[in-house]
N, C-alpha and C positions, 0 to 999 in steps of 0.2 A: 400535622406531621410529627409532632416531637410527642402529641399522646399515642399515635402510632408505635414511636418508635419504642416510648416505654414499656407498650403490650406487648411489644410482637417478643417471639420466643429468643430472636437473636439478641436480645437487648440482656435478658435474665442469663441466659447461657454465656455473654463478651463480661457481663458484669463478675459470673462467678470466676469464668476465665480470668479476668482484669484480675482479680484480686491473689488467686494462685501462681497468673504468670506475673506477677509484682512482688508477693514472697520468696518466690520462687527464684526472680531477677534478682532481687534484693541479696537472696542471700547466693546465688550463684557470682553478683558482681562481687560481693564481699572477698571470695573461692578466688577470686581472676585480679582484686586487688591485691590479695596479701600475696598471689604469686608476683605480680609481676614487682612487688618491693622486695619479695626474699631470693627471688632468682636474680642470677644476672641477664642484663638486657639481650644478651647472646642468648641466655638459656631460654629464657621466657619466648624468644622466637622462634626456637627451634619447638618449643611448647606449643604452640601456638599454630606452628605446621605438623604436630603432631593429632590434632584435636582435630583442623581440616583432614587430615588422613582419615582420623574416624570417623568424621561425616561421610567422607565417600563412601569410605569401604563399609558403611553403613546404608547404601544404596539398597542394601535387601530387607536391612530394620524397617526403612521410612517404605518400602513398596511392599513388605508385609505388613506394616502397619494400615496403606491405603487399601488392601484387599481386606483385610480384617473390617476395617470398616464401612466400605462397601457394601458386605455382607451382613454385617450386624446390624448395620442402619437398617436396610430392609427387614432382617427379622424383628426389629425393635417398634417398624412400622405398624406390623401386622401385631405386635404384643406375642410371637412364638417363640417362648424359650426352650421347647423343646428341640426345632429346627436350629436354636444358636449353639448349641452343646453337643447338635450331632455335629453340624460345623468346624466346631473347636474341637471335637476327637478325630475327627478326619486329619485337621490343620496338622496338630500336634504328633501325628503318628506320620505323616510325608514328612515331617520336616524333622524328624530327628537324625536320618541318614544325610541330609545336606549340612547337618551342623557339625558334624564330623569331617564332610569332606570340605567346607567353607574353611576349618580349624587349619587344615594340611595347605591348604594353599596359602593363605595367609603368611603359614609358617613358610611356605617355598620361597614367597615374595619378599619375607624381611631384609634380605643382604642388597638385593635389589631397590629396593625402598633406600635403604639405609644409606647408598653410594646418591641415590638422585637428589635426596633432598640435606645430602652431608649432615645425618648424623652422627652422635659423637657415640650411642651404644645401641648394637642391634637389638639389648634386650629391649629397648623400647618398641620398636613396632611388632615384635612379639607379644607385649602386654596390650597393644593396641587391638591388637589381630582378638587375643583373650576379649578383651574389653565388646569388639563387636559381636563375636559370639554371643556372649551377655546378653547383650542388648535386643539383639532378634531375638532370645527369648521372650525378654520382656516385653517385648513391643505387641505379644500375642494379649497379655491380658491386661495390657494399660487399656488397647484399641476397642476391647469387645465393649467396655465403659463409655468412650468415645462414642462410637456407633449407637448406644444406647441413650446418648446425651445424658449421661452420669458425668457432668463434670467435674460433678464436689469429690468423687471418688478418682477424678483423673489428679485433679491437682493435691488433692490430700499425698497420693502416691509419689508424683514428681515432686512435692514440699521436703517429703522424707529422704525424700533420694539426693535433694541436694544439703538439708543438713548434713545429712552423714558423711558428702563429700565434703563440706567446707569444715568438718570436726576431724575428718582422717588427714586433709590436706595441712590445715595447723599441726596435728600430730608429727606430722611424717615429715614435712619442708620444714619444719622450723631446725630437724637433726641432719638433714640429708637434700639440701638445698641444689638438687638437679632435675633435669628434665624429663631423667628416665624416674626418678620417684615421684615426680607429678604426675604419669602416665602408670603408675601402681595403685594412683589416690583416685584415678576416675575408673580401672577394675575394679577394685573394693568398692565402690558407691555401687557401681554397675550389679555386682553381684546383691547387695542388700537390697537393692532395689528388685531385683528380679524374683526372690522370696516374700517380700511383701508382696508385691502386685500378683503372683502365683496363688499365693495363701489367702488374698484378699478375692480375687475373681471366681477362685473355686468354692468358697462358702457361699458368694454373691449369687449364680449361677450353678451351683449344683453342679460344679463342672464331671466333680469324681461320681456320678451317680449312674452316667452311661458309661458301657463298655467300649474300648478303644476299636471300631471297625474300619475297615479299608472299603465301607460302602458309603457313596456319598447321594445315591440317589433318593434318598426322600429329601433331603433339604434341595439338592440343586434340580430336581423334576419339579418341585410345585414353586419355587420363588427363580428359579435360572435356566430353564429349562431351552429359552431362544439365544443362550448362552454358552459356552464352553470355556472353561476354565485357564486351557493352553493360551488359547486368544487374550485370555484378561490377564494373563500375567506377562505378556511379551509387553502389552500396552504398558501397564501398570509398571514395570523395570522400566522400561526408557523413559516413561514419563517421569517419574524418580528420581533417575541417574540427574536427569537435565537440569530437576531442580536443584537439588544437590549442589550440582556444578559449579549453577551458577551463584550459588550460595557460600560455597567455599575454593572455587579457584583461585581469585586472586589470593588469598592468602599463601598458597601454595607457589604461584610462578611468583610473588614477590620474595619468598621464600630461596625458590633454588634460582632466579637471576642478581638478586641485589646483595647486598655486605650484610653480614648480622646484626649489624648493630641497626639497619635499615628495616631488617625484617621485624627486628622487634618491637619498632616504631611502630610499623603496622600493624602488625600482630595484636600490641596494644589501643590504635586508633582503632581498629576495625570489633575490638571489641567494644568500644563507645557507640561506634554506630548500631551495632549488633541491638543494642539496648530497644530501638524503634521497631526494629523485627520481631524480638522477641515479644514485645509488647503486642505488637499487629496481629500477631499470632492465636495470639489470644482469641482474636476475631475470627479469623481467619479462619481458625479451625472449629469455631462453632457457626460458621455457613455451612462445611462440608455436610457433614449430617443432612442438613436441613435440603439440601441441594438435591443429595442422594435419595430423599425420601420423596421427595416433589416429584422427581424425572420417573421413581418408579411407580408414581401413583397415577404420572400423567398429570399431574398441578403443577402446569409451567409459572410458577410463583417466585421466580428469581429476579424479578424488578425492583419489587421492594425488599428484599433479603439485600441485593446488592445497591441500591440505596445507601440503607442505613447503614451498611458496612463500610462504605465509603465517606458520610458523614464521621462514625467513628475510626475511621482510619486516620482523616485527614487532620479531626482533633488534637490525638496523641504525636503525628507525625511533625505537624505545624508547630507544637509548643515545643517540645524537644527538640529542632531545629536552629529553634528561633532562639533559643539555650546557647548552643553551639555555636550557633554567629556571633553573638553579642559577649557572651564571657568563658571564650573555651578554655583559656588559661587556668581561668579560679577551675571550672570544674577539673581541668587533668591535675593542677595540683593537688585538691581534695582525692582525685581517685587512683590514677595506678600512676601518680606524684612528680613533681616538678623535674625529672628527669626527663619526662617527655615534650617539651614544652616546644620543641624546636620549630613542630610543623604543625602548632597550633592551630595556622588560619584554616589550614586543611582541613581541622574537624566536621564542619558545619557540611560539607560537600560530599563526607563517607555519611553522615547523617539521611543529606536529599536521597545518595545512591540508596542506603537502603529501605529508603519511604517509595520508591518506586518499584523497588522489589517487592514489598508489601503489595501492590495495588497489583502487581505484578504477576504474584501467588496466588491474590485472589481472584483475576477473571481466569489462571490457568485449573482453578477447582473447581470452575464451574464448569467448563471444558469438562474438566475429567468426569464430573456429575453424570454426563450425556455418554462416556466413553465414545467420546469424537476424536476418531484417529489424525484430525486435519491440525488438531492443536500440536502434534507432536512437530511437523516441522516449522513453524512457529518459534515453536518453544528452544529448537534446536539452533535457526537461522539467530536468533536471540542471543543465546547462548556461543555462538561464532564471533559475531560482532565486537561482545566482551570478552574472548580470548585476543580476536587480532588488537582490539583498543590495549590491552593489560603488554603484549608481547611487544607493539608500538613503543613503549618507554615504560617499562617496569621497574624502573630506580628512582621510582619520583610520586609521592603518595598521590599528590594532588590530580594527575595524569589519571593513575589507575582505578581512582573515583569517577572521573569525567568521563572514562571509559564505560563503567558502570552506569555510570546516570544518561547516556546515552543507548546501550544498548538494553538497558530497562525502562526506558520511557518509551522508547520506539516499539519493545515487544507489548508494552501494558496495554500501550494503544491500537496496537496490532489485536489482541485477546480479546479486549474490549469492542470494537467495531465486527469482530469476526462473531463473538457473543451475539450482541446485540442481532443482528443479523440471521443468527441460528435460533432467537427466541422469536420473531417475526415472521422468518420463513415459514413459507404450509408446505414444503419441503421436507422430508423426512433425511436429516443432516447422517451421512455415510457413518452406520457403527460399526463396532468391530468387527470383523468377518467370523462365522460364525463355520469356517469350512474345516479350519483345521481340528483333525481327530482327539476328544480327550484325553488332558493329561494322565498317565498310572505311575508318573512319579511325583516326587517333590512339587507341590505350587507353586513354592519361593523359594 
């Protein structure tokens, strides 16, 4: 098994992941230490719910990033980079009138935003709102890499993107030590990042060599053809949003139900736990690909892919745990510092919650691999359970973990049996519907 594990493709693809998303952690924790010693604990939480803001309202980054590579994986199947660049001129021409009208609503929602989650300056979730814009740009050509299993070029990208943030966040917090100038230092990363990866993908792929058309029928006739486009992005958004969700809700109802100085406990604990996730990630996102190329080739090969991903899941998850239980004091003194020391024993528990997020993530990619519409309520009943557990007692960290590690355990294993199940079956498990008329506007 373990010479298995070393051949097989997910092992070279989590390894070069491991190492990206550990520079990458490395120096994004560094970014989230020096904030939370230069902010006040007030600020750093409100910071803190500002960042979950941009994960939501980032629900179109992460579900054009899943359709990007969707797409890409299969062309990257076949070795067609002509079909990937008419792709990406199609992508890039629907989606320019959404990021205009994405910009405006954003801008309509700030004062709104601003009263819910009692901030202290609207221009923050206007730089937020910027900041997502950014982002779904970028997410076009970090993804077409991804799909392509170019990792070294995924995390060379996100390496640069987070220096730059943790070199403008020292610049910028050490004169101007608030919340709304924290949320100026993740636009500026946002924006440099999106010129590299631009600059970077279109030398890679020739992107500027085809002209921009509003025809998308040679690439989705010969690799999409028992597909429609509308269909995969209704899936694709809700399936997103959920992750999302439940990725960054509690930070936000701890946010607008508890005291500040509470929130920012959290804020701070939850980005320790975070550390497991992002690490998992790593994995996690080198099954997708592999998932996507399998389902479209017909090599139902997801036994051993999900195997070994769970073998290194529960590696990373178990050591960094077992960290947590045993000396969480030394580490929050070492890290965002002995002011948070209070609900120390809690760590170890926002830890498990999100090591079953992890496991959690990855039988809902393989779901998505099939575009199996059954996962979505799943995903959502999941996602229910951890709001009513969070709304239950939301002034109490320990609580809103337990909450998590319950309605993540119970959907992981929900995912997982419902998997296992759909890879057995000689059933052909319900796809997307394939009735409703193609899209002629925007995809995402």
């Amino acid at each position: 098994m373990l010479d298995g594990l070393l051949k097989h493709p997910i092992f070279k693809n989590s390894f070069i992941s491991f190492i990206g998303f550990g520079v990458t952690g490395l120096l994004g924790y560094l970014f989230q230490f020096f904030m939370s010693r230069r902010l006040s604990i007030a600020n750093y939480g409100e910071f803190q719910s500002l960042v979950a803001l941009l994960s939501i309202l980032g629900v179109g980054s992460a579900a054009l990033s899943y359709f990007v590579i969707a797409h890409a994986s299969v062309f990257a199947c076949h070795s067609d980079v002509e079909a990937n660049r008419q792709f990406i001129s199609w992508l890039r021409q629907k989606l320019s009138l959404l990021l205009i009208i994405l910009f405006f609503i954003i801008i309509a929602l700030s004062w709104p935003l601003q009263q819910i989650l009692h901030l202290n300056s609207l221009w923050s979730t206007i730089i937020i709102g910027v900041t997502a814009v950014l982002s779904l740009n970028t997410v076009i050509y970090i993804s077409i890499f991804t799909g392509w299993q170019n990792f070294f070029a995924v995390n060379v990208l996100t390496v640069a993107s987070t220096v730059a943030k943790l070199l403008a966040g020292i610049l910028i917090i050490s004169f101007f030590p608030t919340a709304t100038a924290a949320t100026l230092v993740l636009a500026l990363s946002a924006a440099g990042s999106y010129l590299l990866a631009r600059s970077w993908s279109v030398h890679k792929f020739q992107l500027n060599q085809l002209s921009i058309s509003s025809s998308n029928a040679s690439w989705s006739q010969q690799y999409f053809a028992h597909r429609r486009v509308a269909a995969d992005l209704g899936y694709i958004v809700i399936f997103t949003f959920l992750v999302l969700f439940m990725q960054n809700a509690d930070v936000l109802f701890v946010k607008h139900f508890a005291s500040a100085d509470l929130a920012g406990h959290y804020g701070a604990f939850n980005l320790l736990g975070k550390i497991i996730l992002w690490i998992n990630l790593g994995i996690i996102s080198a099954t997708l690909p592999l998932a996507i190329a399998h389902e479209h080739t017909g090599a139902h090969a997801t036994t051993r892919v999900r195997l070994y991903a769970y073998i290194l899941i529960s590696l990373v998850s178990l050591t960094v745990i077992s960290l947590y239980l045993f000396i969480p004091v030394l580490l929050i003194k070492l890290s965002i510092g002995a002011n948070y020391i209070l609900y120390a024993p809690a760590l170890w528990l926002i830890g498990l919650m999100n090591a079953l997020l992890s496991l959690l993530l990855l039988e809902a990619n393989f779901a998505f691999a099939r575009r199996d519409l059954l996962v979505l309520p799943i995903l959502g009943t999941t996602a229910l359970v951890f709001t009513t557990g969070i709304l239950f007692s939301p002034t109490a960290i320990a609580s809103v973990a337990k909450s998590g590690i319950i309605a993540f355990g119970l959907g992981g294993i929900s995912l997982l049996l419902f998997n296992l199940h759909a890879s057995h079956s000689k059933k052909e498990i319900a796809p997307v519907p394939i009735t409703t008329p193609p899209i002629t506007g925007q995809p995402v």
